[in-house]
C-alpha positions in Angstrom: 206.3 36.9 177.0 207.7 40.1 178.8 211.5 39.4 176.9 211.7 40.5 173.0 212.4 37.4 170.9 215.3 38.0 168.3 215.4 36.2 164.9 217.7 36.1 162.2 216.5 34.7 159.1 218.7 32.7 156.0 217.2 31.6 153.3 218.3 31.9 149.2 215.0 32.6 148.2 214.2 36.3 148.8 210.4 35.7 148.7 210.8 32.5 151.1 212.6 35.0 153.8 209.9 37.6 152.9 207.0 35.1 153.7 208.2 33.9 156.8 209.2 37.7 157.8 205.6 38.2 157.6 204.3 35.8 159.8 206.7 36.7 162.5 205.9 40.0 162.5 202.4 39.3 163.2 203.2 38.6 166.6 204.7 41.6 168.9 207.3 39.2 171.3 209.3 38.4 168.1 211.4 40.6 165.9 213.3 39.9 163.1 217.0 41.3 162.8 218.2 41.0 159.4 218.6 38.3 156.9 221.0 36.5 154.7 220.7 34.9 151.5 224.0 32.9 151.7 225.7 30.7 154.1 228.8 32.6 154.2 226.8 35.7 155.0 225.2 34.0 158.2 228.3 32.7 159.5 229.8 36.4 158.9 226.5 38.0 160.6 226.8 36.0 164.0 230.9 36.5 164.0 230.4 40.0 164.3 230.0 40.3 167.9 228.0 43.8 167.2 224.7 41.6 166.0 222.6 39.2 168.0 219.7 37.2 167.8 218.5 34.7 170.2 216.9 32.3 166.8 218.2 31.8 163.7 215.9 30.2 161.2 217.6 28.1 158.3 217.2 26.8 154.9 219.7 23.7 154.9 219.7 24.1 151.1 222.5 27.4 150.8 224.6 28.2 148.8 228.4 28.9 149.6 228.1 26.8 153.1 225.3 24.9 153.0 223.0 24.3 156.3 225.1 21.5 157.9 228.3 23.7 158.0 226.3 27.0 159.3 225.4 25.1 161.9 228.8 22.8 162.3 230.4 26.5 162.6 227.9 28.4 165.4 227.8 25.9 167.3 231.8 26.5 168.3 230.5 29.8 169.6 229.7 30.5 173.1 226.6 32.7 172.7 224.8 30.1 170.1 221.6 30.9 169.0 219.1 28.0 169.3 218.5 26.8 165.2 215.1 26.2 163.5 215.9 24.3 160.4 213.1 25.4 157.6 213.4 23.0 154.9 211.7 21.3 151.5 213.4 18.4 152.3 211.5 15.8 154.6 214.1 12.8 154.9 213.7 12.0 158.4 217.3 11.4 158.4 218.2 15.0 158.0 215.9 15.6 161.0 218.4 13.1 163.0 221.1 14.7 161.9 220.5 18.6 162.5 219.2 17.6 165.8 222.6 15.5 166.3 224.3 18.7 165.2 222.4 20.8 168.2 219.5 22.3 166.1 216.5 22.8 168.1 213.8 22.4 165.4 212.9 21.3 162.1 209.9 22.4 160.2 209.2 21.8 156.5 208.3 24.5 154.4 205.2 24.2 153.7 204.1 24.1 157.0 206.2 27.0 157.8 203.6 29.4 157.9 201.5 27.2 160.6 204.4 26.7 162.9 206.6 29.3 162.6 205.9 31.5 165.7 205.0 28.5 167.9 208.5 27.1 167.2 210.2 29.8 167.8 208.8 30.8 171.2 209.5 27.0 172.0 213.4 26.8 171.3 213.5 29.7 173.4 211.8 27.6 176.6 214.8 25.4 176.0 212.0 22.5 174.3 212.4 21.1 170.8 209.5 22.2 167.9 208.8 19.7 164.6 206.1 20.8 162.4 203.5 17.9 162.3 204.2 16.1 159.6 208.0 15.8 160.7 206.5 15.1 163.8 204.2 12.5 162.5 207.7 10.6 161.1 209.7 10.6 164.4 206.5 9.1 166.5 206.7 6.5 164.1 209.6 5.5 164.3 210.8 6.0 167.4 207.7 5.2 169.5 205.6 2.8 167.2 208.8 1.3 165.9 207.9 1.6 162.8 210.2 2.0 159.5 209.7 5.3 157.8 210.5 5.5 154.0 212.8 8.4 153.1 211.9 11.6 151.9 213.4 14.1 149.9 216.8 14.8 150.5 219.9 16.7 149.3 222.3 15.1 147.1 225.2 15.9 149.4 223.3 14.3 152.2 222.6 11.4 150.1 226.6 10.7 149.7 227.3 11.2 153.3 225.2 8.0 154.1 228.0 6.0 151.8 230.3 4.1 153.9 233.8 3.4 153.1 233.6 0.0 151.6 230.6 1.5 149.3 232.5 4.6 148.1 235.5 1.9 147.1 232.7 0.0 145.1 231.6 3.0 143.5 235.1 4.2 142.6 235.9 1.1 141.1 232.0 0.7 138.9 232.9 3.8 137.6 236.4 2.9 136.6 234.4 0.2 134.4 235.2 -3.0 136.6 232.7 -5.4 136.6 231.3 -7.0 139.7 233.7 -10.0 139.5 236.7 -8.0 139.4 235.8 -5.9 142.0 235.0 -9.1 144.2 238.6 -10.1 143.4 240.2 -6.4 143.9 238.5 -6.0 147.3 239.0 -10.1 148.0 235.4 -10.3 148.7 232.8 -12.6 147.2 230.6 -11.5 144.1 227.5 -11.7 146.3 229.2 -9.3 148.6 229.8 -6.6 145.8 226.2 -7.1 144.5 225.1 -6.0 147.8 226.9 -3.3 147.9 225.7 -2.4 144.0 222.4 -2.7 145.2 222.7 -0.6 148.0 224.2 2.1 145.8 221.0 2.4 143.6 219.0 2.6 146.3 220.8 5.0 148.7 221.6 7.2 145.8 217.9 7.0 143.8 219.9 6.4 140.6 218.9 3.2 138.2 222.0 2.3 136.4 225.8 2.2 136.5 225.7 5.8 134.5 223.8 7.6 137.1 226.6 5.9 139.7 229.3 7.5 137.7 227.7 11.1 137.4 227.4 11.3 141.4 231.3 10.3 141.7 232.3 12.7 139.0 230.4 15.8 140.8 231.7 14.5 144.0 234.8 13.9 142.8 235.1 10.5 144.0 237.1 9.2 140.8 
Protein backbone atom coordinates (compact mmCIF):
# COMPACT_ATOMS: atom_id res chain seq x y z
CA UNK A 1 0.00 0.00 0.00
CA UNK A 2 1.51 3.49 -1.16
CA UNK A 3 -0.96 5.37 1.86
CA UNK A 4 0.33 5.05 5.68
CA UNK A 5 -2.24 3.12 7.71
CA UNK A 6 -3.03 4.94 11.08
CA UNK A 7 -4.05 2.97 14.26
CA UNK A 8 -5.10 3.81 17.58
CA UNK A 9 -5.05 1.23 20.06
CA UNK A 10 -7.48 0.82 23.53
CA UNK A 11 -7.12 -1.77 25.59
CA UNK A 12 -6.97 -1.89 29.81
CA UNK A 13 -4.30 -4.19 29.75
CA UNK A 14 -0.90 -2.52 29.17
CA UNK A 15 0.80 -5.76 27.95
CA UNK A 16 -2.35 -6.66 25.61
CA UNK A 17 -1.78 -3.06 23.85
CA UNK A 18 1.96 -3.77 23.96
CA UNK A 19 1.51 -7.19 22.11
CA UNK A 20 -0.61 -6.13 19.52
CA UNK A 21 1.72 -2.87 19.08
CA UNK A 22 4.23 -5.29 18.24
CA UNK A 23 2.78 -7.07 15.59
CA UNK A 24 1.72 -3.95 13.86
CA UNK A 25 4.78 -2.63 13.79
CA UNK A 26 6.15 -5.47 11.91
CA UNK A 27 4.67 -4.29 8.95
CA UNK A 28 5.84 -0.75 7.37
CA UNK A 29 2.01 0.50 5.82
CA UNK A 30 0.76 0.63 9.39
CA UNK A 31 1.65 2.83 12.29
CA UNK A 32 0.34 3.10 15.53
CA UNK A 33 -0.61 6.55 17.05
CA UNK A 34 -1.04 6.39 20.65
CA UNK A 35 -3.04 4.32 22.93
CA UNK A 36 -5.60 4.41 25.70
CA UNK A 37 -6.25 2.33 28.56
CA UNK A 38 -9.79 3.68 29.31
CA UNK A 39 -12.84 4.33 27.42
CA UNK A 40 -13.16 7.90 28.43
CA UNK A 41 -9.61 8.42 27.24
CA UNK A 42 -10.54 7.08 23.61
CA UNK A 43 -13.53 9.02 23.32
CA UNK A 44 -11.30 12.19 24.51
CA UNK A 45 -8.47 11.16 21.99
CA UNK A 46 -10.73 11.13 18.74
CA UNK A 47 -12.66 14.55 20.07
CA UNK A 48 -9.61 16.34 19.82
CA UNK A 49 -9.62 17.25 16.33
CA UNK A 50 -5.61 17.60 16.56
CA UNK A 51 -5.29 13.47 16.46
CA UNK A 52 -6.32 11.08 13.81
CA UNK A 53 -6.19 7.61 12.96
CA UNK A 54 -7.81 5.91 10.15
CA UNK A 55 -8.39 2.33 12.73
CA UNK A 56 -9.10 2.12 16.07
CA UNK A 57 -8.71 -1.26 17.59
CA UNK A 58 -10.89 -2.01 20.76
CA UNK A 59 -11.16 -4.13 23.75
CA UNK A 60 -15.14 -4.08 24.43
CA UNK A 61 -14.24 -4.90 28.05
CA UNK A 62 -13.18 -1.00 29.37
CA UNK A 63 -13.46 0.58 32.01
CA UNK A 64 -15.23 3.97 32.44
CA UNK A 65 -17.26 3.55 29.00
CA UNK A 66 -17.18 0.29 28.00
CA UNK A 67 -16.76 -0.86 24.12
CA UNK A 68 -20.43 -0.50 23.19
CA UNK A 69 -20.58 3.30 24.16
CA UNK A 70 -16.91 4.10 22.56
CA UNK A 71 -18.38 3.04 19.67
CA UNK A 72 -22.21 4.38 20.23
CA UNK A 73 -20.19 7.80 20.71
CA UNK A 74 -17.62 7.89 17.32
CA UNK A 75 -19.83 6.90 15.39
CA UNK A 76 -21.86 10.50 15.71
CA UNK A 77 -18.64 11.85 14.28
CA UNK A 78 -18.06 12.67 10.75
CA UNK A 79 -14.50 11.61 10.23
CA UNK A 80 -15.19 7.86 12.02
CA UNK A 81 -12.50 5.70 12.10
CA UNK A 82 -13.43 2.17 10.84
CA UNK A 83 -13.48 -0.15 14.43
CA UNK A 84 -11.67 -3.61 14.96
CA UNK A 85 -13.23 -5.03 18.02
CA UNK A 86 -10.33 -7.25 19.85
CA UNK A 87 -12.04 -9.23 22.40
CA UNK A 88 -11.96 -12.57 24.99
CA UNK A 89 -15.38 -12.71 24.59
CA UNK A 90 -16.68 -14.97 21.65
CA UNK A 91 -20.67 -14.77 22.06
CA UNK A 92 -21.57 -14.55 18.51
CA UNK A 93 -24.12 -12.18 19.66
CA UNK A 94 -21.74 -9.44 20.49
CA UNK A 95 -20.32 -9.97 17.00
CA UNK A 96 -24.13 -9.00 15.73
CA UNK A 97 -24.16 -6.35 17.75
CA UNK A 98 -20.78 -4.35 17.21
CA UNK A 99 -21.34 -4.95 13.56
CA UNK A 100 -25.05 -3.49 14.06
CA UNK A 101 -23.35 -0.61 15.80
CA UNK A 102 -20.96 0.02 12.51
CA UNK A 103 -17.81 -1.88 13.62
CA UNK A 104 -15.97 -3.21 10.82
CA UNK A 105 -14.33 -6.23 12.52
CA UNK A 106 -14.17 -8.55 15.34
CA UNK A 107 -11.27 -10.72 16.19
CA UNK A 108 -10.83 -12.68 19.42
CA UNK A 109 -7.83 -12.27 21.35
CA UNK A 110 -6.18 -15.02 20.97
CA UNK A 111 -6.14 -15.01 17.50
CA UNK A 112 -5.14 -11.45 17.59
CA UNK A 113 -1.67 -11.99 16.78
CA UNK A 114 -2.64 -14.11 13.45
CA UNK A 115 -5.05 -11.54 12.14
CA UNK A 116 -4.21 -8.39 13.24
CA UNK A 117 -2.49 -6.68 10.22
CA UNK A 118 -4.69 -8.50 7.70
CA UNK A 119 -7.76 -7.00 9.39
CA UNK A 120 -6.61 -3.91 9.52
CA UNK A 121 -5.53 -3.43 5.95
CA UNK A 122 -9.11 -4.86 5.17
CA UNK A 123 -11.38 -2.30 7.09
CA UNK A 124 -9.43 0.09 5.30
CA UNK A 125 -10.62 -1.45 1.63
CA UNK A 126 -14.01 -0.68 3.01
CA UNK A 127 -14.46 -5.02 3.55
CA UNK A 128 -15.37 -6.52 6.87
CA UNK A 129 -12.30 -8.94 8.81
CA UNK A 130 -13.45 -11.83 11.57
CA UNK A 131 -10.70 -13.95 12.85
CA UNK A 132 -11.47 -17.58 11.97
CA UNK A 133 -13.01 -18.88 14.58
CA UNK A 134 -15.56 -15.89 14.79
CA UNK A 135 -15.78 -16.55 11.28
CA UNK A 136 -16.29 -20.20 11.62
CA UNK A 137 -19.62 -19.12 13.95
CA UNK A 138 -21.29 -16.71 11.53
CA UNK A 139 -20.95 -19.35 8.41
CA UNK A 140 -22.79 -21.41 10.58
CA UNK A 141 -25.35 -19.78 11.33
CA UNK A 142 -26.00 -17.72 8.75
CA UNK A 143 -25.19 -19.90 5.79
CA UNK A 144 -25.54 -23.53 7.15
CA UNK A 145 -28.48 -22.43 9.27
CA UNK A 146 -27.24 -23.78 11.94
CA UNK A 147 -27.74 -22.76 15.81
CA UNK A 148 -24.54 -21.67 17.49
CA UNK A 149 -24.32 -22.08 21.33
CA UNK A 150 -23.20 -18.85 23.09
CA UNK A 151 -19.98 -17.98 24.06
CA UNK A 152 -18.45 -15.95 26.57
CA UNK A 153 -20.01 -12.82 27.13
CA UNK A 154 -20.10 -9.72 29.41
CA UNK A 155 -22.41 -9.43 32.12
CA UNK A 156 -23.76 -6.15 30.95
CA UNK A 157 -24.34 -7.72 27.56
CA UNK A 158 -26.02 -10.61 29.21
CA UNK A 159 -28.77 -8.14 30.81
CA UNK A 160 -29.33 -6.27 27.67
CA UNK A 161 -30.82 -9.53 26.08
CA UNK A 162 -33.69 -9.24 28.97
CA UNK A 163 -36.90 -8.04 27.64
CA UNK A 164 -39.33 -6.08 29.44
CA UNK A 165 -41.71 -8.66 30.58
CA UNK A 166 -38.49 -10.66 31.96
CA UNK A 167 -36.83 -7.75 33.85
CA UNK A 168 -40.59 -7.37 35.60
CA UNK A 169 -40.23 -11.16 36.45
CA UNK A 170 -36.94 -10.70 37.81
CA UNK A 171 -37.85 -7.60 39.84
CA UNK A 172 -40.64 -9.34 41.35
CA UNK A 173 -38.45 -13.07 42.18
CA UNK A 174 -36.21 -10.96 43.81
CA UNK A 175 -38.82 -9.06 45.84
CA UNK A 176 -39.49 -12.89 47.17
CA UNK A 177 -42.81 -13.51 45.12
CA UNK A 178 -43.35 -16.80 44.19
CA UNK A 179 -44.25 -17.94 40.71
CA UNK A 180 -48.06 -17.95 41.52
CA UNK A 181 -48.13 -14.58 42.74
CA UNK A 182 -46.35 -13.26 40.03
CA UNK A 183 -48.78 -15.08 37.56
CA UNK A 184 -51.58 -13.23 39.44
CA UNK A 185 -49.56 -9.70 39.59
CA UNK A 186 -48.75 -9.71 35.88
CA UNK A 187 -52.39 -11.59 35.13
CA UNK A 188 -50.58 -14.25 33.37
CA UNK A 189 -50.74 -17.92 33.80
CA UNK A 190 -48.14 -19.87 36.15
CA UNK A 191 -46.85 -21.68 33.06
CA UNK A 192 -46.19 -18.33 31.56
CA UNK A 193 -43.97 -17.02 34.55
CA UNK A 194 -42.11 -20.50 34.63
CA UNK A 195 -41.03 -19.68 31.19
CA UNK A 196 -39.97 -16.67 31.86
CA UNK A 197 -37.94 -18.16 35.21
CA UNK A 198 -36.50 -20.51 32.98
CA UNK A 199 -35.36 -18.24 30.47
CA UNK A 200 -33.72 -16.11 33.26
CA UNK A 201 -31.35 -18.96 34.32
CA UNK A 202 -30.40 -19.56 31.16
CA UNK A 203 -29.87 -16.09 29.63
CA UNK A 204 -28.11 -15.07 32.70
CA UNK A 205 -25.89 -18.55 33.42
CA UNK A 206 -27.05 -18.29 37.06
CA UNK A 207 -28.73 -21.65 38.84
CA UNK A 208 -30.95 -20.36 41.43
CA UNK A 209 -33.21 -17.57 42.56
CA UNK A 210 -30.03 -16.04 44.64
CA UNK A 211 -27.88 -15.64 41.67
CA UNK A 212 -31.27 -13.81 39.96
CA UNK A 213 -31.18 -11.39 42.86
CA UNK A 214 -27.35 -10.62 42.78
CA UNK A 215 -27.62 -9.54 38.96
CA UNK A 216 -30.66 -7.14 39.83
CA UNK A 217 -28.91 -5.74 42.81
CA UNK A 218 -25.62 -4.79 40.69
CA UNK A 219 -27.87 -3.61 38.07
CA UNK A 220 -29.96 -2.04 40.07
CA UNK A 221 -33.07 -3.46 38.92
CA UNK A 222 -34.78 -3.58 42.45
Amino acid sequence: MSKKIYVHVADDHKIVIEGIIAVINTDDDIEVVDYSLTGTQVTKWFDNRKNKADVLVLDINIPELDGFEVVKHLRKKVNKPKIIIVSSYNDIRIVEEMLKLGCSGYITKNNAGAHIINAIKAVVQGEQYFSSDVQKDMLQKYVNKKEVPHGDAPESFLMETLTDREIEVLRLITQEHNTPEIADKLNVSVSTIETHRKSLLKKLKVKNAVGLAMYAIKYKII
